[in-house]
Biopython code that builds the backbone (N, CA, C, O; Angstrom):
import numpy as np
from Bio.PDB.StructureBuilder import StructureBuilder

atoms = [
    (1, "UNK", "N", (6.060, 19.790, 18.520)),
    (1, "UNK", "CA", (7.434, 19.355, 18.617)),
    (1, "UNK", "C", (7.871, 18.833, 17.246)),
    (1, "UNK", "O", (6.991, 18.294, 16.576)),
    (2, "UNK", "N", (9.294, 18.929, 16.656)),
    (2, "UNK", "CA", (9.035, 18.821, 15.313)),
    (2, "UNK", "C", (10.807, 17.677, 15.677)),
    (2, "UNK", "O", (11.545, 17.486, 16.644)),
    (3, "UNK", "N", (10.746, 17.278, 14.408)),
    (3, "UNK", "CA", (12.113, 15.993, 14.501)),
    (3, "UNK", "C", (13.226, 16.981, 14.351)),
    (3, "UNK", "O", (13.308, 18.034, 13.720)),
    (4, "UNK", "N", (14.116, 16.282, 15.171)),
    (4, "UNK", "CA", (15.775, 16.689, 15.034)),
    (4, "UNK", "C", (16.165, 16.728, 13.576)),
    (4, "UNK", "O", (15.788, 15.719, 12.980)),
    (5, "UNK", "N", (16.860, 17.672, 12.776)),
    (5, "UNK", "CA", (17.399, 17.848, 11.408)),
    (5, "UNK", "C", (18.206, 16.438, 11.071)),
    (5, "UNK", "O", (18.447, 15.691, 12.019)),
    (6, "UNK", "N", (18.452, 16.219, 10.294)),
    (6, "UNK", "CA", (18.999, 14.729, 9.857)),
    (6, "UNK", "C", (20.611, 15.584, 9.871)),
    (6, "UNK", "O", (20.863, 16.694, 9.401)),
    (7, "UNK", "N", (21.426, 14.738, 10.497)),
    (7, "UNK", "CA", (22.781, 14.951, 10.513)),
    (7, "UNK", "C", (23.284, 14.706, 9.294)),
    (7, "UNK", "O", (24.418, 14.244, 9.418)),
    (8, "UNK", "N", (22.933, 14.812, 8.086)),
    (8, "UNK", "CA", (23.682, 15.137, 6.719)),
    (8, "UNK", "C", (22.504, 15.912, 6.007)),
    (8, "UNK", "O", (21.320, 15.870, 6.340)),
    (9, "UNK", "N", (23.203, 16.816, 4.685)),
    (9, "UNK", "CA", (22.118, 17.333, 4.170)),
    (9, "UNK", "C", (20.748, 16.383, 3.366)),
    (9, "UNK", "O", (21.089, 15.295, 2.902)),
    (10, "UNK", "N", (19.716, 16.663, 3.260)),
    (10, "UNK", "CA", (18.854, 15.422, 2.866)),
    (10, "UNK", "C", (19.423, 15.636, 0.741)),
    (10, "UNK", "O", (19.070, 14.804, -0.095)),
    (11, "UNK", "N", (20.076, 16.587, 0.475)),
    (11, "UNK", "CA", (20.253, 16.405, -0.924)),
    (11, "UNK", "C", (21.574, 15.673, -1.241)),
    (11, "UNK", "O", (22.095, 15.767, -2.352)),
    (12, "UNK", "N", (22.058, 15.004, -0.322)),
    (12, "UNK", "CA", (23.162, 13.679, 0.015)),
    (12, "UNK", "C", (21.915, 12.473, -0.465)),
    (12, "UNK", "O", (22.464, 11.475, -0.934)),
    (13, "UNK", "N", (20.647, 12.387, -0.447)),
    (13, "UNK", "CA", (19.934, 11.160, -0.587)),
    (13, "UNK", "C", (19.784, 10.953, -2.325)),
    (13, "UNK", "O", (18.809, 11.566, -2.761)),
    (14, "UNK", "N", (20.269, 10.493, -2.968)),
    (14, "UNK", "CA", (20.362, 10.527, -4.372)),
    (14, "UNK", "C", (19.931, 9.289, -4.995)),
    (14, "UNK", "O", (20.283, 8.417, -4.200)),
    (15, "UNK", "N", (19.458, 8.831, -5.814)),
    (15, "UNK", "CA", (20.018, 7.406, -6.601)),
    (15, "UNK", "C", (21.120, 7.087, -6.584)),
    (15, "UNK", "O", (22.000, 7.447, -7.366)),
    (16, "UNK", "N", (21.199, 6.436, -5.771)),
    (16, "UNK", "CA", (22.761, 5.054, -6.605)),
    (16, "UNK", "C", (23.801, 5.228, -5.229)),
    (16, "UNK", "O", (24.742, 4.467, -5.004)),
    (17, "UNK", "N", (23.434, 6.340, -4.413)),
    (17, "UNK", "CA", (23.593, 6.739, -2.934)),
    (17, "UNK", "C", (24.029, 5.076, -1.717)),
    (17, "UNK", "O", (23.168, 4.396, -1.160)),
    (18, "UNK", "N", (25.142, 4.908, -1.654)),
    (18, "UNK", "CA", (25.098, 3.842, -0.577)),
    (18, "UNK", "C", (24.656, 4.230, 0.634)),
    (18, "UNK", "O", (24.785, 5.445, 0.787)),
    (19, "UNK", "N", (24.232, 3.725, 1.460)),
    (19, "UNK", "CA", (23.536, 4.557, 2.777)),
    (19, "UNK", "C", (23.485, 2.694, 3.767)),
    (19, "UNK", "O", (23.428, 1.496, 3.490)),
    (20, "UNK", "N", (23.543, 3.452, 4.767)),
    (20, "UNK", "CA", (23.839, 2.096, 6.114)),
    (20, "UNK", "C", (22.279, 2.502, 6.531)),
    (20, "UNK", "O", (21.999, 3.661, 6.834)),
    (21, "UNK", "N", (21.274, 1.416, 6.516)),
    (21, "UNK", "CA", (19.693, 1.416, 7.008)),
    (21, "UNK", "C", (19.916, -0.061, 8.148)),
    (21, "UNK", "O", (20.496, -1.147, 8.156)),
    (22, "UNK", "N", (18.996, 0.807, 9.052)),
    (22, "UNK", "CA", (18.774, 0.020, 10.310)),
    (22, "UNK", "C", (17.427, -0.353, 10.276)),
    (22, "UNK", "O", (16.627, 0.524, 10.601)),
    (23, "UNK", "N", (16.726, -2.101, 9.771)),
    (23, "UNK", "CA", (15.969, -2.882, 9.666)),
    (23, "UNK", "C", (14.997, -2.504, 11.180)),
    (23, "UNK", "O", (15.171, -2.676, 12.386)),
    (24, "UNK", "N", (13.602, -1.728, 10.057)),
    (24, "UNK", "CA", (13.081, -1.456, 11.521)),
    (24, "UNK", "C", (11.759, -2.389, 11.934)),
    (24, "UNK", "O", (11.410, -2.533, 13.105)),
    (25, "UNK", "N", (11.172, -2.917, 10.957)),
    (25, "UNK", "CA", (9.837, -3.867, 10.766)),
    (25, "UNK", "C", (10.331, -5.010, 8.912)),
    (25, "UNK", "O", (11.144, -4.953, 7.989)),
    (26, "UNK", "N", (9.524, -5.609, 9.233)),
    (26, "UNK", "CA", (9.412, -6.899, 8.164)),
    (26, "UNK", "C", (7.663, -6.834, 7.787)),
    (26, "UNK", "O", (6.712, -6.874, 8.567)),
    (27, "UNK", "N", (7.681, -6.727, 6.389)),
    (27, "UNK", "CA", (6.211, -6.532, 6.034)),
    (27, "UNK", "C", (6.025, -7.372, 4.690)),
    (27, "UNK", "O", (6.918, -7.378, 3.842)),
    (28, "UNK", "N", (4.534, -8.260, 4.481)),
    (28, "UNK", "CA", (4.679, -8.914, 3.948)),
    (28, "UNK", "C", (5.253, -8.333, 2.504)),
    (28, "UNK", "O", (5.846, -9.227, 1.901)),
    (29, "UNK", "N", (5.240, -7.477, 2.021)),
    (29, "UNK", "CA", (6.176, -7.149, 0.927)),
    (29, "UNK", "C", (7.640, -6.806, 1.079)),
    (29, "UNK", "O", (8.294, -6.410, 0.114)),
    (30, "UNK", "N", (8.016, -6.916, 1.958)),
    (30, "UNK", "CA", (9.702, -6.250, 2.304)),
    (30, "UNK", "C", (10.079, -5.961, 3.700)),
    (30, "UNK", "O", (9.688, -6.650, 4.643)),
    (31, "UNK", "N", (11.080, -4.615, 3.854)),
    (31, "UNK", "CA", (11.350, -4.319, 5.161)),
    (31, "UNK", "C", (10.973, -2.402, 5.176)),
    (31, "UNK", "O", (10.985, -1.673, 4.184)),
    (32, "UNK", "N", (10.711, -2.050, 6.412)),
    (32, "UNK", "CA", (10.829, -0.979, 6.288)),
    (32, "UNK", "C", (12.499, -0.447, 7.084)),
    (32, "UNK", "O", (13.222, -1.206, 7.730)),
    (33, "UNK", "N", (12.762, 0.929, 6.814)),
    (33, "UNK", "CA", (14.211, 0.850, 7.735)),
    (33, "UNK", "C", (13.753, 2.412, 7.563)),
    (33, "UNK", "O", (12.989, 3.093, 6.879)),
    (34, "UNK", "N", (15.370, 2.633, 9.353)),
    (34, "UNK", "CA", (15.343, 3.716, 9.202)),
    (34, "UNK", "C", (17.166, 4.136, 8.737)),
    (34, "UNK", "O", (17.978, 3.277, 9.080)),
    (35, "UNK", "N", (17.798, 5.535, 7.916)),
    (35, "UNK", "CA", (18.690, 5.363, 7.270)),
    (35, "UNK", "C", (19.663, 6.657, 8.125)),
    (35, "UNK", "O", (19.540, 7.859, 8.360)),
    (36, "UNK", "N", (20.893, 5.309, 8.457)),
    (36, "UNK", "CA", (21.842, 6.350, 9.654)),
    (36, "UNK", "C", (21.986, 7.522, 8.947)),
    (36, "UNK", "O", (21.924, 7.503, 7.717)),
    (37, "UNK", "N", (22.241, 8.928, 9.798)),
    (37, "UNK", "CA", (21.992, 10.026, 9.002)),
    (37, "UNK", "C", (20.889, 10.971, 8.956)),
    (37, "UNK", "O", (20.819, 12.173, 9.213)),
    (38, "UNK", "N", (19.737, 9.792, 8.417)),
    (38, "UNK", "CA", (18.874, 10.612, 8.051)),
    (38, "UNK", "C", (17.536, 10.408, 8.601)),
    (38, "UNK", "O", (16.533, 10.325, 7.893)),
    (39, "UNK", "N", (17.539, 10.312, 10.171)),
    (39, "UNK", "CA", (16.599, 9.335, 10.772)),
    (39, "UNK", "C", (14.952, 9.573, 10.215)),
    (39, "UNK", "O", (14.119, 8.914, 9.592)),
    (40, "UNK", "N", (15.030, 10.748, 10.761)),
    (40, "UNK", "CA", (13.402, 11.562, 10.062)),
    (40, "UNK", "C", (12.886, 11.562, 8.528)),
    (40, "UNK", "O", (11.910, 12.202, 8.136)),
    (41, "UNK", "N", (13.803, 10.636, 7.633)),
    (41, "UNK", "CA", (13.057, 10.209, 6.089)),
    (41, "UNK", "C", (12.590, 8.679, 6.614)),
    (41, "UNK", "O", (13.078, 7.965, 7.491)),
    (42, "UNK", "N", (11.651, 8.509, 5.879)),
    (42, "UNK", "CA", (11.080, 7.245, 6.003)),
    (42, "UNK", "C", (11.430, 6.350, 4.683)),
    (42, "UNK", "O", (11.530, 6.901, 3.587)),
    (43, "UNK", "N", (11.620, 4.882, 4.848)),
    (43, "UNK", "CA", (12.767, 4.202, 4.111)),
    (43, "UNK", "C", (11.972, 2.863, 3.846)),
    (43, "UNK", "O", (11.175, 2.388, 4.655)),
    (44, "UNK", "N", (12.204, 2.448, 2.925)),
    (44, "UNK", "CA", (11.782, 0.848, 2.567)),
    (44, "UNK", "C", (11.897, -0.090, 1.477)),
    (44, "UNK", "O", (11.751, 0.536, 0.427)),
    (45, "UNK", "N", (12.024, -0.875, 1.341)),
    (45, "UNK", "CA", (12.723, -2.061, 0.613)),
    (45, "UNK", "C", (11.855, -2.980, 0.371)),
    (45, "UNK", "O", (11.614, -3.899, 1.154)),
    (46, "UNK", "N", (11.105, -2.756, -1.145)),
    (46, "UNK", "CA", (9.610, -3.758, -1.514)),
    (46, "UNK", "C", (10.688, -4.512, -2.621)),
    (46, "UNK", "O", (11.107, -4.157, -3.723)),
    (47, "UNK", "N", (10.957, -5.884, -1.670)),
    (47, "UNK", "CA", (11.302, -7.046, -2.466)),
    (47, "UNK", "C", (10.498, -7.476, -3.085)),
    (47, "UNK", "O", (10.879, -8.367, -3.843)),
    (48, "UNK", "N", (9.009, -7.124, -3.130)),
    (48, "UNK", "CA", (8.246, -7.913, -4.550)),
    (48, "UNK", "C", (8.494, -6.917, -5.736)),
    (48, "UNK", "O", (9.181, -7.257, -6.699)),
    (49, "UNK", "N", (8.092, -6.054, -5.669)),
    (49, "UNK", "CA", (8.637, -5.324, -6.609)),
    (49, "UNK", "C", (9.711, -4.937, -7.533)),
    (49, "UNK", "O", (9.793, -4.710, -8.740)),
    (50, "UNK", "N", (10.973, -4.948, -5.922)),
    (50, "UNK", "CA", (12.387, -4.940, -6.753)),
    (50, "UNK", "C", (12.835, -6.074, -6.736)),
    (50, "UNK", "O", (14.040, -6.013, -6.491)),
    (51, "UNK", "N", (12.380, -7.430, -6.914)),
    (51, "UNK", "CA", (13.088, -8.874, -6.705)),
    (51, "UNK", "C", (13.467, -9.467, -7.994)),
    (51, "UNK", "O", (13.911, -10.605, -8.146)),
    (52, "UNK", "N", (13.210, -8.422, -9.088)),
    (52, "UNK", "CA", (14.308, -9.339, -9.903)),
    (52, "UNK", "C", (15.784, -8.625, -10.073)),
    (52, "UNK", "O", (16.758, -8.857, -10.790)),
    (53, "UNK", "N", (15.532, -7.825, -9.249)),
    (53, "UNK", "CA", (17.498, -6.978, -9.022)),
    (53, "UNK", "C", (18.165, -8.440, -8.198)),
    (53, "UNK", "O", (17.743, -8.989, -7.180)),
    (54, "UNK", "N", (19.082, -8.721, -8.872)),
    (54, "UNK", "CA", (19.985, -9.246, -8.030)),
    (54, "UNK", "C", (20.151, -9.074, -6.844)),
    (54, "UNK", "O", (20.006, -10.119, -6.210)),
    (55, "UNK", "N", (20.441, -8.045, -6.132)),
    (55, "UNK", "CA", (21.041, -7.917, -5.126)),
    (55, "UNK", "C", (19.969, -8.038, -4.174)),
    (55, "UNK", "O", (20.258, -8.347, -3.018)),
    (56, "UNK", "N", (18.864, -7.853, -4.476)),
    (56, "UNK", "CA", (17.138, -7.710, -3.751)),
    (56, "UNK", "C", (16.752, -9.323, -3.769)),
    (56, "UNK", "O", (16.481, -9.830, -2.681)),
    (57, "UNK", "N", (16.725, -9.898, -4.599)),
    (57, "UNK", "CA", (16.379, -11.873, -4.924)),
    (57, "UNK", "C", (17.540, -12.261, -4.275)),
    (57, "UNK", "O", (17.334, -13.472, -4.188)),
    (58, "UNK", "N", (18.280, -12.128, -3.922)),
    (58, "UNK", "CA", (19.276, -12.674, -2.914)),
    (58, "UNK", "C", (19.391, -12.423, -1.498)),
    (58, "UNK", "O", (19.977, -13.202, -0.746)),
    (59, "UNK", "N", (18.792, -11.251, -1.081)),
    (59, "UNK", "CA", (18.310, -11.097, -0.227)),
    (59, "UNK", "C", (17.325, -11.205, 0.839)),
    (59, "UNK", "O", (17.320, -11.168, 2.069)),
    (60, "UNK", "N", (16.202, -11.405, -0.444)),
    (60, "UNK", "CA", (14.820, -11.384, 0.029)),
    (60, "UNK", "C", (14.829, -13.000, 0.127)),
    (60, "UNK", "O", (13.810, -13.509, 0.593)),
    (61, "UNK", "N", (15.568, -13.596, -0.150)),
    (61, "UNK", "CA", (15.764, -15.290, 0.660)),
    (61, "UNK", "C", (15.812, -15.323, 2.447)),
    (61, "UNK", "O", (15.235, -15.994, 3.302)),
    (62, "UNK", "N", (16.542, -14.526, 2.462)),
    (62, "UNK", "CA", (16.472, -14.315, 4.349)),
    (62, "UNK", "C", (17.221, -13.004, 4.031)),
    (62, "UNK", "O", (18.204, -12.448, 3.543)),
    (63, "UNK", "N", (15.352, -12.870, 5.031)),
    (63, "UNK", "CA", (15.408, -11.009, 5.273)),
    (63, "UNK", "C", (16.215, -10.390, 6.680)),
    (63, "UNK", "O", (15.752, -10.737, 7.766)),
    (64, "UNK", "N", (17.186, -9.652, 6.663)),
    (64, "UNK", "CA", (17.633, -8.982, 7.622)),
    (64, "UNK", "C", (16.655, -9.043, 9.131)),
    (64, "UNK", "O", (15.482, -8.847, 9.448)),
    (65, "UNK", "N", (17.656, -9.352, 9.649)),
    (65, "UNK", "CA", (16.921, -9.218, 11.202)),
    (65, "UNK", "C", (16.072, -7.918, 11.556)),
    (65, "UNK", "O", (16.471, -6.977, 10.870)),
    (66, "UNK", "N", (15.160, -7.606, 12.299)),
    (66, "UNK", "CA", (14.330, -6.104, 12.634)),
    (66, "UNK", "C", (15.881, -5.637, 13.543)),
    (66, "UNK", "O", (16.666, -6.378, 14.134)),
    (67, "UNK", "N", (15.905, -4.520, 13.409)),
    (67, "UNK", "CA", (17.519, -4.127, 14.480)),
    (67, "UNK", "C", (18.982, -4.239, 13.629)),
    (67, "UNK", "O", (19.998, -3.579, 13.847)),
    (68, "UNK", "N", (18.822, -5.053, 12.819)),
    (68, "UNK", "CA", (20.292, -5.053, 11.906)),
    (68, "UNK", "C", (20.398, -4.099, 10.982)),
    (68, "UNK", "O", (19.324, -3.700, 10.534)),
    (69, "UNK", "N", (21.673, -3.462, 10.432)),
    (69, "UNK", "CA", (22.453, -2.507, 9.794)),
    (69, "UNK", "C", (22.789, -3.086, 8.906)),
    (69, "UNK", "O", (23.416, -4.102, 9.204)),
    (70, "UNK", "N", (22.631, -2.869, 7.663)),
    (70, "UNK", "CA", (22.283, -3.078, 6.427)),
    (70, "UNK", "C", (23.052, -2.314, 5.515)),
    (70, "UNK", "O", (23.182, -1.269, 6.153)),
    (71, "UNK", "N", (23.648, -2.147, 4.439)),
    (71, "UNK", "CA", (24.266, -1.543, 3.619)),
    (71, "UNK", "C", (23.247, -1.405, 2.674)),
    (71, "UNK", "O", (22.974, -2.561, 2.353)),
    (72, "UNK", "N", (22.364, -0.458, 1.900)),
    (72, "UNK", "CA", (21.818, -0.400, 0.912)),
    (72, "UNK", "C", (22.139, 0.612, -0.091)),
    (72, "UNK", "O", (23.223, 1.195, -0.096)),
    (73, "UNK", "N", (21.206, 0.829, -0.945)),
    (73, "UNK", "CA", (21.522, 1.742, -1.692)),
    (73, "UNK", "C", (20.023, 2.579, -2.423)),
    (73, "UNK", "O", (19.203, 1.828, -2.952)),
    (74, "UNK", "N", (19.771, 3.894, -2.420)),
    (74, "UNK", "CA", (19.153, 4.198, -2.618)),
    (74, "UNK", "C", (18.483, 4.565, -3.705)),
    (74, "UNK", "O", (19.023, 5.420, -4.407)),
    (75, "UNK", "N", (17.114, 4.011, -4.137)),
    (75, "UNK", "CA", (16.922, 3.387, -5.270)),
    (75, "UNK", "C", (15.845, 4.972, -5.952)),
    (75, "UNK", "O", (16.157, 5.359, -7.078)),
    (76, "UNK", "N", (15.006, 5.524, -5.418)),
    (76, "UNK", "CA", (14.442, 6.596, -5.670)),
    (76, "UNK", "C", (14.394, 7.721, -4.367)),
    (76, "UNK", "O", (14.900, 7.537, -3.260)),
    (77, "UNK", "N", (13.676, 8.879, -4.801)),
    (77, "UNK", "CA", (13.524, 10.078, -3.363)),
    (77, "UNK", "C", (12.145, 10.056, -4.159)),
    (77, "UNK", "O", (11.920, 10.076, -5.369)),
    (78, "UNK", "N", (11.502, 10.020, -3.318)),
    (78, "UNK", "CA", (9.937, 10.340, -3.219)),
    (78, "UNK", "C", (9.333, 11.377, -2.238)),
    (78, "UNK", "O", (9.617, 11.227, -1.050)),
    (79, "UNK", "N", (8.659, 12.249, -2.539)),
    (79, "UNK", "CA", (7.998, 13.215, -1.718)),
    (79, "UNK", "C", (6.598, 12.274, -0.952)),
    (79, "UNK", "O", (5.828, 11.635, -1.669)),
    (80, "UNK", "N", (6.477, 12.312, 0.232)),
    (80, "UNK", "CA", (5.283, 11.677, 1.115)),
    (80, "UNK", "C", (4.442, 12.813, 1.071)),
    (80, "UNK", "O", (4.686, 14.020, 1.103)),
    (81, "UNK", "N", (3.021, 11.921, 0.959)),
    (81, "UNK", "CA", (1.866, 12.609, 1.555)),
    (81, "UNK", "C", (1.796, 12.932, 2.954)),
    (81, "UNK", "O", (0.699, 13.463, 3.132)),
    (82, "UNK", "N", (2.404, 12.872, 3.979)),
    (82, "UNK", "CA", (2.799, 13.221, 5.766)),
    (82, "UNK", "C", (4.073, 13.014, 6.279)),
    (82, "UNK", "O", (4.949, 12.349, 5.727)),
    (83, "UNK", "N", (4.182, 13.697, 7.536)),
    (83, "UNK", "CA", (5.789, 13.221, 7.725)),
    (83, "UNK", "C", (5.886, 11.756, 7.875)),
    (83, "UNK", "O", (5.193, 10.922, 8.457)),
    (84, "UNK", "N", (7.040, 11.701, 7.120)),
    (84, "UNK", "CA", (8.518, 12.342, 7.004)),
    (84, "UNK", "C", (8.037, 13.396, 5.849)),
    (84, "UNK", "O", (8.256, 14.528, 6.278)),
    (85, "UNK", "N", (7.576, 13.430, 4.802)),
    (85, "UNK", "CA", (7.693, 14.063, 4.224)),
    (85, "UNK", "C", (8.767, 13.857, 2.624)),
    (85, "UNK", "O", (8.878, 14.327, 1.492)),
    (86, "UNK", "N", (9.244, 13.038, 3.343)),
    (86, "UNK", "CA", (10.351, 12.257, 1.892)),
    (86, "UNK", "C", (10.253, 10.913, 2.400)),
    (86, "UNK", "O", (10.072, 10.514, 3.550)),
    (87, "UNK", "N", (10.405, 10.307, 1.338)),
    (87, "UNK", "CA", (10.468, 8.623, 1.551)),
    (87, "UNK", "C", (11.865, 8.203, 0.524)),
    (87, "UNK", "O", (12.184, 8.706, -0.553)),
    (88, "UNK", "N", (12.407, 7.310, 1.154)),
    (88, "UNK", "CA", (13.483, 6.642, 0.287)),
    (88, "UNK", "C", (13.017, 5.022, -0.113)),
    (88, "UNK", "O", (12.962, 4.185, 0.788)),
    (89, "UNK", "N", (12.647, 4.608, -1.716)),
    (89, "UNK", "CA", (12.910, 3.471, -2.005)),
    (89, "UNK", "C", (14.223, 3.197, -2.236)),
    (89, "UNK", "O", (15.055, 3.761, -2.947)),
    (90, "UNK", "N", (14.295, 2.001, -1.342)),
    (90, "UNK", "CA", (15.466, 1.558, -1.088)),
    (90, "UNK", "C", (15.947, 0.067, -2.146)),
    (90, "UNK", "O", (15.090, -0.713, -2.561)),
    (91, "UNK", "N", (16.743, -0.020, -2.304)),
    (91, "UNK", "CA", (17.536, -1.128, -2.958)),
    (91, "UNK", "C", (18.102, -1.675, -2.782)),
    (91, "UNK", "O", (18.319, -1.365, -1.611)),
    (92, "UNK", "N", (19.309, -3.203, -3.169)),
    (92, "UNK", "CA", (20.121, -3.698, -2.791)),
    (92, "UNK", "C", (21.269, -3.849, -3.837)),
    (92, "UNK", "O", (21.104, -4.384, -4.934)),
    (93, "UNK", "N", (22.510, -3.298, -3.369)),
    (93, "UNK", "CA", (23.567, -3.811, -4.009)),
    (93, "UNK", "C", (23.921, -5.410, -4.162)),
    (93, "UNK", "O", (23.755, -6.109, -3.162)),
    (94, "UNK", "N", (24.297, -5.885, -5.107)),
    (94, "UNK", "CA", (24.583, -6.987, -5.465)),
    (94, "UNK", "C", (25.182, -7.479, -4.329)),
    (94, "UNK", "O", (25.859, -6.619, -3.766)),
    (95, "UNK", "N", (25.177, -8.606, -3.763)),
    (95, "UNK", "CA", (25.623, -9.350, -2.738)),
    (95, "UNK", "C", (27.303, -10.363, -3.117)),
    (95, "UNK", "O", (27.802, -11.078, -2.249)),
]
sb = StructureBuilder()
sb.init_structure("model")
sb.init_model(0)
sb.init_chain("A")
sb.init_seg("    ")
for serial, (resi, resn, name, xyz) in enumerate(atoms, 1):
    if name == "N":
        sb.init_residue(resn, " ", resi, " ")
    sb.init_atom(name, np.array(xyz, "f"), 0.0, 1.0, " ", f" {name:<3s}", serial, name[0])
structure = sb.get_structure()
């Protein structure tokens, strides 16, 4: 059985890309999410890493609820070693 096609094309996932992500787990480095659109890429937001971006150190003060919709922005496209098969590092616009 294979995943439903992502309701936009996946070459819509770009750098600098605003995208609405739905907070799916909290991990001690960040959050993972999944990104409306594009359910079947796998998505995540390493506030240690990106925490001296503004918009990420302001955030990563209090992290989004697991279940909340999020405005982010997409920070790289990465090819995965398994599905999904693409991964999005994710980012934060300035708050």
């Amino acid at each position: 059985m294979t995943a439903d096609p992502p309701a936009r094309p996946l070459s819509d996932l770009r750098p600098g890309e605003h995208v609405h992500a739905t907070i799916t787990s909290h991990q001690p480095w960040g959050v993972t999410a999944k990104i409306q659109g594009f359910e079947p890429v796998g998505a995540s937001l390493d506030v240690i890493r990106r925490g001296g971006e503004p918009g990420v150190r302001q955030l990563a003060q209090e992290l989004p609820a697991v279940g909340s919709t999020i405005e982010l922005v997409v920070g790289e496209v990465r090819s995965w070693h398994r599905a999904p098969w693409i991964w999005i590092d994710l980012t934060s616009p300035p708050l």
